[in-house]
N, C-alpha and C positions, 0 to 999 in steps of 0.2 A: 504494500500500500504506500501510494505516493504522497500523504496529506502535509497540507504544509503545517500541522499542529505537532508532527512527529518531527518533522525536519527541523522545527523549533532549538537552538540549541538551549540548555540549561543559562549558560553565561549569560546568551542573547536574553531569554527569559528573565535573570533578575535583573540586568541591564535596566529593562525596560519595563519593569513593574512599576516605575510610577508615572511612567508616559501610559501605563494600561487601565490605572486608577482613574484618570482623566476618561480615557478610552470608554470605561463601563459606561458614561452618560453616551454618547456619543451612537454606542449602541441597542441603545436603553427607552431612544427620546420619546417614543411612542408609548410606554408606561406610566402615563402621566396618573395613576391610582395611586405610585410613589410620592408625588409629589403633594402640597399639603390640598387638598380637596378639601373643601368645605363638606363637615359632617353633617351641622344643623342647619346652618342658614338664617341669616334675618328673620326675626319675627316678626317686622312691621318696618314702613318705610325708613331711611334711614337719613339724618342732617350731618354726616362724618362717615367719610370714607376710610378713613387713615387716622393712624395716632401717631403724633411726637410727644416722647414724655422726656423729659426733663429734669433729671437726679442730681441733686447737690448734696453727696453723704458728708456725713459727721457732725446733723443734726444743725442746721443753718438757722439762725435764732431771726425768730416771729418778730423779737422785738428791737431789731438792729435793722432791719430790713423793711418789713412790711406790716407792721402792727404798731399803728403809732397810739401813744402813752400820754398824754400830757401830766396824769397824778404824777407818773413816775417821776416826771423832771420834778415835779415843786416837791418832792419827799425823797428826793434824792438825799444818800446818806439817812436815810433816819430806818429801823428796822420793820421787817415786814410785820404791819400787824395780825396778831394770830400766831405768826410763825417766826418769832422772834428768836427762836434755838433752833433752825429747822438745819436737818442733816438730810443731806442729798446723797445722790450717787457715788460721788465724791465726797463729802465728808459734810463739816462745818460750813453753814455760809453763812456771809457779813451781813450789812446794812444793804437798802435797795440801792440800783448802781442804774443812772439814767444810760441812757444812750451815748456815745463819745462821739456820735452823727449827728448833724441835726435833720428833720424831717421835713419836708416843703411840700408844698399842694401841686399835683400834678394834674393836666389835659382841664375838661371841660366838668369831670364828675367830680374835682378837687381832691382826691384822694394823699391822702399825707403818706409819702414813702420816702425812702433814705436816701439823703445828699449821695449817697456813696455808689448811686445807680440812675445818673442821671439820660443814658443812653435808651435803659429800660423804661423809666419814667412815662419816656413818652410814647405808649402801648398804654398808660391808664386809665384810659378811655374803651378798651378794648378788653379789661382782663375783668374775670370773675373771682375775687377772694374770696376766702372761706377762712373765716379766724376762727371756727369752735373746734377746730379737728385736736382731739384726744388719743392714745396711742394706749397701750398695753403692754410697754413695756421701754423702761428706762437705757436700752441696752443697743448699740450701734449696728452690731449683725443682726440679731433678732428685729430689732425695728428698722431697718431698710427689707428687710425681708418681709415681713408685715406689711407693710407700704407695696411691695410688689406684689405680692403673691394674697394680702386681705389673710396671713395667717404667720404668726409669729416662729413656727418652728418649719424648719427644711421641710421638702421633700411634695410639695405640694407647686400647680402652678405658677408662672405668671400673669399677670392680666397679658400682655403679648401672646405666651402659649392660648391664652381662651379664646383672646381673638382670634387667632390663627387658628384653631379648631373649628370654631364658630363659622370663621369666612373665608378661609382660604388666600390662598394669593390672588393679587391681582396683576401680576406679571410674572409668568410661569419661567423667565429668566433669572431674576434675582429672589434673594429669598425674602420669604413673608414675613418674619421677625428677624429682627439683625438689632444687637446692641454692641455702642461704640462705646469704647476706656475711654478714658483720659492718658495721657499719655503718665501720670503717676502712676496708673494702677490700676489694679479691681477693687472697687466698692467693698465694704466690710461684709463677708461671707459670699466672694465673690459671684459663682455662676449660678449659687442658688437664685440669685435676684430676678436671670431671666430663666428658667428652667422648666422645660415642660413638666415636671413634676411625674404623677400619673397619666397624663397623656400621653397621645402617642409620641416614640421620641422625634419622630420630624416635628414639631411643633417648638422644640428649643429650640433659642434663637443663636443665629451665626453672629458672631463677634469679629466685628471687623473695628479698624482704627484708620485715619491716613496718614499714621507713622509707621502702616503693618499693611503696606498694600496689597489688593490685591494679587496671590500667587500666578505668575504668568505658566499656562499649563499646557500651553499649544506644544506637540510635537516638535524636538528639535530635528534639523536637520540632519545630524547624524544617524537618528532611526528613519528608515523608509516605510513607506505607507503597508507593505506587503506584512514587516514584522508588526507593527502597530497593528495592524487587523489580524494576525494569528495571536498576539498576547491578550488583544481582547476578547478573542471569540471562547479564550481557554479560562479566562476570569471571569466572565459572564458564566461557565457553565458550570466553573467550580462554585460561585456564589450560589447560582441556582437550585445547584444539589444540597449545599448546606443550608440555603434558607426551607427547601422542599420538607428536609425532614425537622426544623423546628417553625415550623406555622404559627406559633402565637408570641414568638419572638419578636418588637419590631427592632430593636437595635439593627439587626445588620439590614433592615433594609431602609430604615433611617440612614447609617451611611453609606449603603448606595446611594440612594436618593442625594445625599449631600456632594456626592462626586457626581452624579450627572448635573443638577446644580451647579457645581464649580464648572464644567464644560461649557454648560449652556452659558455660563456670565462672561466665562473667558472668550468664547466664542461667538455671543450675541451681543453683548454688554461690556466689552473691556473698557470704554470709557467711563463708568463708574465713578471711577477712581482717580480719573485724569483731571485731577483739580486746576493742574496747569492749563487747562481750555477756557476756560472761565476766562473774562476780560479785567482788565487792570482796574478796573472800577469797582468791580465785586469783590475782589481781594481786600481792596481799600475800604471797601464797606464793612467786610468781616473783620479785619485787624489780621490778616494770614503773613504779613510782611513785617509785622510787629517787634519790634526788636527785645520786647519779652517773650523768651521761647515758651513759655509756658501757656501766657495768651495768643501767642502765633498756633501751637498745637492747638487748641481748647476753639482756636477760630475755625481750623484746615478740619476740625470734627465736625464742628456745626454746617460748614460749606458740603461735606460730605451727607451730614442727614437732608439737607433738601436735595440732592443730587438723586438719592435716596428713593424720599416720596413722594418728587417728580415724576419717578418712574417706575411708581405703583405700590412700593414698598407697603406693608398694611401698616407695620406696627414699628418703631424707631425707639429706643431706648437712648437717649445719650447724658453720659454722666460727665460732671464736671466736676472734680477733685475724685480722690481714692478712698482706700482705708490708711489709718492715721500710723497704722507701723508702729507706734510707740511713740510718735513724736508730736505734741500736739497741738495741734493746730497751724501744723508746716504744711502737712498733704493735705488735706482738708477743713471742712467747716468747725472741727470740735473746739470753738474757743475756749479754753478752761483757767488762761492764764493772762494770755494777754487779747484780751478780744479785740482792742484798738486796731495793733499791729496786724494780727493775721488778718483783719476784716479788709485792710488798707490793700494786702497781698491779693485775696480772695477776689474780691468784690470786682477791679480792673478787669480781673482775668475772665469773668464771667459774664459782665457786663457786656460791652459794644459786643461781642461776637453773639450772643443770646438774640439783643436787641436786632443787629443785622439779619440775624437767620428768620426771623416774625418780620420784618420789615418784604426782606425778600420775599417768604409765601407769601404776602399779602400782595405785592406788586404784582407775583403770578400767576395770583388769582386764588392761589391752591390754599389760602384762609377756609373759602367756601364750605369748601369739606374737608378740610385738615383739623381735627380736635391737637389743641398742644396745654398738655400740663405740664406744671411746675410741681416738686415732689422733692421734701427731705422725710429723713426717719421720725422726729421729736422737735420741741423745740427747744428753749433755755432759760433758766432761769432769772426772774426779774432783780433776784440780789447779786450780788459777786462771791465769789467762794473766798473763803475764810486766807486772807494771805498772797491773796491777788487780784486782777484788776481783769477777768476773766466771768465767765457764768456756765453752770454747771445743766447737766440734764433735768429736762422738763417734759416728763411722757404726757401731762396734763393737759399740756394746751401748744398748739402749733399751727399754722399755717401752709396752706396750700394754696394753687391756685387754675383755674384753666381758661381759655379762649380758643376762640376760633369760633368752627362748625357746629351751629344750633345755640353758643353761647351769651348769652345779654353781657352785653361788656360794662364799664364802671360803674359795677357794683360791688359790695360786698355782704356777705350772710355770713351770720354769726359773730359772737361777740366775746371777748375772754373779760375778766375782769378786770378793775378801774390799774392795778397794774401787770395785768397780761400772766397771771400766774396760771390761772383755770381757766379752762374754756367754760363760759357761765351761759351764755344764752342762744339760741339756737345749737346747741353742741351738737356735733358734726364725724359720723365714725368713717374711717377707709372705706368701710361697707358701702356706706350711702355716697361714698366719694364715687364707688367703683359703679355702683346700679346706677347714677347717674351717667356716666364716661360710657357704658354697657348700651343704656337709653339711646345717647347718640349716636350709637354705631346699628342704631335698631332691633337691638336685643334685650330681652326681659331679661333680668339679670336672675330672676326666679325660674325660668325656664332654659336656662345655659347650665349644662348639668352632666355629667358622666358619673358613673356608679364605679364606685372604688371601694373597697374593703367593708360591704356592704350597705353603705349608704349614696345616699345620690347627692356626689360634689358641687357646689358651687366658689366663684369667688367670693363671692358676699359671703359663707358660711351659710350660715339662718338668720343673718339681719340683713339690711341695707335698705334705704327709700330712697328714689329718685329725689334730687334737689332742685324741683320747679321752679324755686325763685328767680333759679339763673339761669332759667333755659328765655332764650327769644324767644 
């Protein structure tokens, strides 16, 4: 027998096993039951197509930012009444400690937010706050986990995986969930954050950066077309056989799926990633030239998520800052010591490239049906901690916020008290964050469901109510 799978040699064969990993899509493309298909589908029309969300870990304080205080200023220095010995996360804390920002009215709905973000500012007009959000838990992996997944311990969805479950891609090139680092790092409990959880595993999302471009996977020239189609017709049947005989496995065909993926982007999509097409005035808008490398990376990320959900992406995760490493308040938001300084570090780098990339989908029109939230774990304390000039964790009360698609823009719901310690009025859960986010995308957040270890999963858990106040 003459076959060329025999004449194959061994060398040639590993040679070319990962020009053959590329190869499996290639061979593949018409298998598109691999690829993430919509299981449920919309339950009703929908005002958002797409979600960008928006992670600032290490607990970004409600009251440095966007929850303006005026008691706090006049009772600056004097202790919190009620809590006068109160013992936090950290330890001891002092007397209440005002803002080291001052606050100013921003756009048409006068909203008071932080000198320290005046690029954002002017989007006040267009965003939905939400000051009563409460957390369940004082703790930086746990509560970004929580915040993604609507549950505090691992091993459980993202809201990306549910969407992506729920509705599938919308460009059968790229994939349907994709979260971007920071170029510091992964987020505290890194990939749980975006994880399919019990879902199927294609529903995790691909992590890209554009300090980590994407892999160029095309065939080199050295291999010829003839070995490239016998190393894949030999890997397609070896996978076949193996997936044939375990059927309720999805991992391996999860990454399959992921490598015909990588074909189809390298091969239908390699500009992706080509941020360098972009013109000199986009760059200039997002800060990518920046002579802070930190906010040049933090820019070349945000330019890459609308690159993104321009074309079609469902679901965008992009985080700005890391986990804290031990150092704190270097790599991210956890100010505990010097909140001043870090804020001064933080807030640049966050600023103009946020605001450019909302400035941009709005010019493109891609507001309409773009839902974009904003999303830390907790917030922070209205005193200083005992022996510094910092604020410690606050699961109690925090801030969130969203816009875009289906949202009534400057407003805000919900209220914390006169110095931001508790959320006191309209208090506001993840739940109700995520059934409403769920709403927009045209899904009942009570009927989005998968049966796991014998109950019937949701993100919301068993709470959540849509928050009509802020819907257009």
């Amino acid at each position: 027998m003459n076959s060329p799978l025999l004449s194959l040699t061994r060398r040639g064969f590993l040679g070319n096993v990962s020009t053959g990993l590329a190869g499996i899509g290639l061979a593949r493309l018409l298998r598109q039951e691999l690829h993430a298909a919509p299981s449920q589908g919309p339950h009703f029309p929908a005002q958002a197509k797409r979600v960008l969300q928006i992670f600032c870990p290490g607990a970004a304080s409600h009251l440095d930012l966007w929850d303006y205080k005026p008691e706090l200023i006049r009772h600056h220095g004097k202790p919190l009444p009620g809590e006068e010995n109160l013992v936090s996360f950290q330890g001891q804390n002092g007397n209440l400690m005002e803002s080291p920002f001052p606050f100013i009215p921003r756009g048409q709905c006068g909203k008071h937010l932080t000198s320290m973000l005046p690029h954002l500012g002017q989007h006040a007009d267009e965003i939905a706050f939400l000051h009563g959000l409460h957390s369940r838990t004082n703790t930086h992996g746990p509560g970004c986990v929580f915040v993604n997944t609507g549950h505090p311990t691992e091993g459980f969805p993202a809201a990306g995986a549910w969407v992506s479950h729920a509705l599938g891609s919308d460009n059968e090139n790229l994939p349907t969930y994709v979260a971007i680092q920071d170029v510091r790092g992964e987020p505290p409990n890194g990939k749980a954050n975006w994880s399919n959880g019990f879902l199927a595993a294609r529903h995790q999302a691909m992590t890209l950066a554009a300090h980590r471009p994407i892999r160029n996977l095309k065939r080199p020239p050295t291999v010829g077309a003839d070995e490239e189609s016998d190393t894949r017709r030999l890997l397609t049947l070896l996978n076949g056989e193996h997936a044939k005989d375990r059927p309720h496995e999805s991992d391996l065909q999860a990454r399959i799926a992921a490598y015909e993926l990588a074909a189809r982007m390298q091969l239908s999509a390699p500009e992706v990633s080509e941020l360098e097409t972009e013109p000199s005035h986009i760059h200039a808008l997002y800060g990518t030239d920046s002579r802070n490398p930190l906010l040049a990376a933090y820019a070349r990320n945000c330019l890459l998520s609308r690159r993104l959900l321009e074309r079609g992406v469902r679901y965008v995760n992009l985080y700005c800052a890391s986990r804290a490493s031990g150092v704190d308040g270097l790599l991210n938001w956890d100010a505990h010591k010097t909140l001043r300084a870090d804020y001064m570090r933080h807030c640049p780098i966050f600023d103009q490239p946020t605001a450019a990339l909302l400035t941009d989908l709005k010019q493109r029109g891609l507001l309409e049906d773009t839902l974009v939230l904003w999303c830390t774990e907790f917030g922070r304390m209205p005193t200083h901690q005992q022996g510094t000039s910092g604020r410690d964790h606050n699961p109690d009360a925090f801030t969130l916020w969203m816009m875009g698609a289906g949202v009534r823009g400057g407003v805000s719901y919900g209220e914390t008290d006169a110095f931001g310690r508790r959320a006191a009025i309209n208090r506001t859960t993840v739940w109700d964050f995520y059934a409403t986010v769920l709403h927009l995308l045209g899904l009942d957040h009570k009927r989005l469901t998968q049966y796991h270890n014998g109950l019937e999963r949701r993100l919301t858990d068993v709470h959540g109510n849509v928050i009509r106040e802020i819907l257009a």
